[in-house]
Structures are given as structure tokens and as C-alpha cells.
N, C-alpha and C positions, 0 to 999 in steps of 0.2 A: 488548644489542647492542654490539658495538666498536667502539670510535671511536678515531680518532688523535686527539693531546691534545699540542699542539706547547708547548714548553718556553720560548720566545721570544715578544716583541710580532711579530705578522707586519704590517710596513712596503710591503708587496706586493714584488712578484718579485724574489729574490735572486740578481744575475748573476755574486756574484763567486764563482769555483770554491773559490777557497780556504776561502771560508766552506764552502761548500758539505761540505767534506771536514773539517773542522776538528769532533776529537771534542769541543769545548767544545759542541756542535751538538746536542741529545738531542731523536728525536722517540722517543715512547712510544707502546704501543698499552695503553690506557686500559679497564678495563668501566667503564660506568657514572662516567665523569671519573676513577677511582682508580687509582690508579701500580699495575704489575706486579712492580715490583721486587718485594714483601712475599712474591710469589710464588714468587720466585729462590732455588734453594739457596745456601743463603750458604754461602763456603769459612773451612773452619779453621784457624784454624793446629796446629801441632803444640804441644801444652803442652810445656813446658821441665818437666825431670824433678823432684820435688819434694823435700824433705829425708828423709823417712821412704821412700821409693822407693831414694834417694843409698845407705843404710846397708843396706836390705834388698839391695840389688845389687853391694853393694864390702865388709859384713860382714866376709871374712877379709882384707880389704886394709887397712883402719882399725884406728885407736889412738885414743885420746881421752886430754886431760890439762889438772889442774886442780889449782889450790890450795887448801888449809885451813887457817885458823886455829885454833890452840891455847893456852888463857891457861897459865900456871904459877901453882904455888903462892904464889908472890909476884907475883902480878897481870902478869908477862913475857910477850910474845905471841910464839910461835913458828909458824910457818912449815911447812909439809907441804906435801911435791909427790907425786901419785899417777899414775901412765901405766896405763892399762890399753885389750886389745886388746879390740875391741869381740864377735869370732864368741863366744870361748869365755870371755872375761870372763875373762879373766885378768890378775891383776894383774902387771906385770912388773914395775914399777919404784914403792919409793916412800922417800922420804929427807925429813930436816928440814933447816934452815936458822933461823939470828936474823934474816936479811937478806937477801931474795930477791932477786938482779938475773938482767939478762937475762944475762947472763954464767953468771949462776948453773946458772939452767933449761939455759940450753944443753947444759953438761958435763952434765946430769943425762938427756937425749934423747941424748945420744953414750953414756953409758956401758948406757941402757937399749936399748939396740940393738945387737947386733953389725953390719958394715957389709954384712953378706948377708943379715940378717935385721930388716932396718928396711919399715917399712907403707909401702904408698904413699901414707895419708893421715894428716893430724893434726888430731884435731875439737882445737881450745881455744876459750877465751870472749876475749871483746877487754879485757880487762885490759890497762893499758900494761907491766905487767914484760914480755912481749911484745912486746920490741922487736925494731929492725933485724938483731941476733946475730942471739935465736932465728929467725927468717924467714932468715936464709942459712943458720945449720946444717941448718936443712928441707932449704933448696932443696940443700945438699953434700951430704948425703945422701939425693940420690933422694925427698924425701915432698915430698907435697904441703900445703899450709900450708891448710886449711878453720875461719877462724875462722866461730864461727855470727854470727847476725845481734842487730843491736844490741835489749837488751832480752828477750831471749829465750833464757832458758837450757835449756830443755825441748828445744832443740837438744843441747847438750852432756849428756843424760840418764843416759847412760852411767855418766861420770863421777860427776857429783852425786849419782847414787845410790849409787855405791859408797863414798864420803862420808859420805852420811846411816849405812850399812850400821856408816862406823868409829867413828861416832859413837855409835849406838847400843848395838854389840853390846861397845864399846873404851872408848871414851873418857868416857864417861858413868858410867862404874863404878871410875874411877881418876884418883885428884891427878897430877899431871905436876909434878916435882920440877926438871928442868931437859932443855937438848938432849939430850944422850944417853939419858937417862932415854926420852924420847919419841920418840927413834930404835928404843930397844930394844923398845919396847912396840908401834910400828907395824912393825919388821921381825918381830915374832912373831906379829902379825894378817896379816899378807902371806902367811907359811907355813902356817899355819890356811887361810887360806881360798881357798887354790893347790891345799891338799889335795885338793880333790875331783877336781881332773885324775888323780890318783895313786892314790886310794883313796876311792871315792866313798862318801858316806853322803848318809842322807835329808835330816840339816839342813840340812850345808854344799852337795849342790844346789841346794835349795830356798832357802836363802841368794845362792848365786850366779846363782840363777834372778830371784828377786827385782831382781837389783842388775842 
């Protein structure tokens, strides 16, 4: 049976209208003493679009970019910067450095882009070389600045795995004597594995597939 199930002490007859009308005021129609609410279609909201959604829908409009460390034969650590486009995984840009600044990275996003063929976006990690520069030449050149979120590099995947890729297939099978030295050996891995745009073979998709 239904029963109304009033929400307030009832003090007897309540004259004032405004109460009266006031939605602080809930009566309820109750089964059995229990609220109807549980009843009610509760409204949604819309979910805000997630990260793996982000890439699957913007894919030819994203770049991704990140740095690696390399020791030298005399224990020197250098410096690698890699850009690459996210649809076709290609690598477009990648240069060394003794000494990364933001300054640095900048000229290195200007020279990887011509100014008609720059992405609308750019995944990076929150690293501080990532300063106030780099975030204006973004924003002068039309991209949009998408660092991922803190602790979480599986956002920037792209990237890191074309990394692990230089690693593995590069760097792991050869001493690094100095800069140049490691200039010349990551811009000959860059042509390698561009190749498969131009001339496809089974590895190097399957390489670029991986990465």
C-alpha cells in the first residue's frame, strides 16, 4: 500500500505560503515507509573523452616527443631528442645534444616542422627542460601543447617505444665514441626505419608496427 512519508517534524498546520512553496519542502510517496528515489532514472553526465579515445580520433593530427640518454665510451652522457608522428610512426626529427635546454628543444620543434606542416598536437612527458620557450613555440606555431599526466608514461607510448625500438635494434650493439659519433649512428637508424614509407619490407613494418 502507498503511503505519503513527509520529510519534516509535522508541528500542525503550516500557514506560511512560503514554506509552503519552498523546494527545501520534500514530501515523498513512500511503499511500504521506502524513498522512491532508488526508483528514479538517474541522469548521466556525458564522460569527458579519455586518452586512448584522444589518439584514436586526432591520430594524423599528433606528434609525440621525448628524450634519451646515451653514456659514451668514457662514461659522458649524451642527450637525444626524437619527434615522431603518431598515424604513420614516422620518425621525422631526431638530433643529439651535451646539454638539453629549453631553448635547445625549441629550435629542434621549428626545424622539425615546416610552418604548413606542423600537427595540431604535441604529446610530451612533464620533464622541466619543458619550459616556458618550448610552450610558446607550440603555441607560434599553431600545436597544441598535450603534456600527459603526472607519473604516467604509457600516455607518451608512442614515443617510448620508439626509444626502447633505438635501443634495442641501435644502440645496444655499439660503443658511442662521442656527439657526432652518435649523431651519425641515430641519423642512419632514422633512414632505416623511414624506409618502410618508401619501400616496404616485412621487418621494418613489423618494426614500425610494433613501435
Amino acid at each position: 500500500m502507498m503511503a505519503w512519508e513527509q520529510t519534516t517534524p509535522f508541528n500542525g498546520p503550516n500557514t506560511d505560503a512560503r514554506d509552503q512553496s519552498s523546494p527545501d519542502r520534500h514530501i515523498r510517496l513512500a511503499p511500504h515507509g521506502r524513498s522512491i528515489h532508488k526508483y528514479m532514472v538517474k541522469r548521466r553526465r556525458p564522460s569527458s573523452q579519455g586518452w586512448k579515445t584522444f589518439l584514436r580520433n586526432h591520430a594524423p593530427d599528433i606528434a609525440a616527443m621525448d628524450l634519451l640518454v646515451v653514456p659514451t665510451i668514457g662514461f659522458k652522457l649524451l642527450h637525444g631528442f626524437v619527434v615522431v608522428r603518431i598515424d604513420r610512426r614516422d620518425l621525422v626529427w631526431i638530433n643529439v645534444t651535451t646539454n638539453p635546454t629549453a631553448e635547445w628543444v625549441a629550435r629542434q620543434i621549428t626545424e622539425a616542422f615546416p610552418w604548413d606542416d606542423a600537427p595540431g598536437y604535441m604529446i610530451r612527458d612533464r620533464d622541466r627542460i619543458y619550459g616556458a620557450v618550448v610552450t610558446r613555440r607550440l603555441r607560434a606555431m599553431g600545436i597544441r601543447d598535450k603534456p600527459i599526466a603526472p607519473a604516467s608514461p604509457w600516455q607518451n607510448g608512442f614515443a617510448e617505444r620508439l626509444i626502447g625500438s633505438i635501443r634495442r635494434e641501435c644502440l645496444d650493439h655499439v660503443i658511442v665514441l662521442g656527439e657526432a659519433h652518435l649523431r651519425r649512428i641515430l641519423k642512419s637508424y632514422a633512414d632505416y626505419y623511414n624506409r618502410a614509407s618508401e619501400h616496404p619490407s616485412v621487418y621494418v613494418v613489423e618494426e614500425k608496427r610494433l613501435c
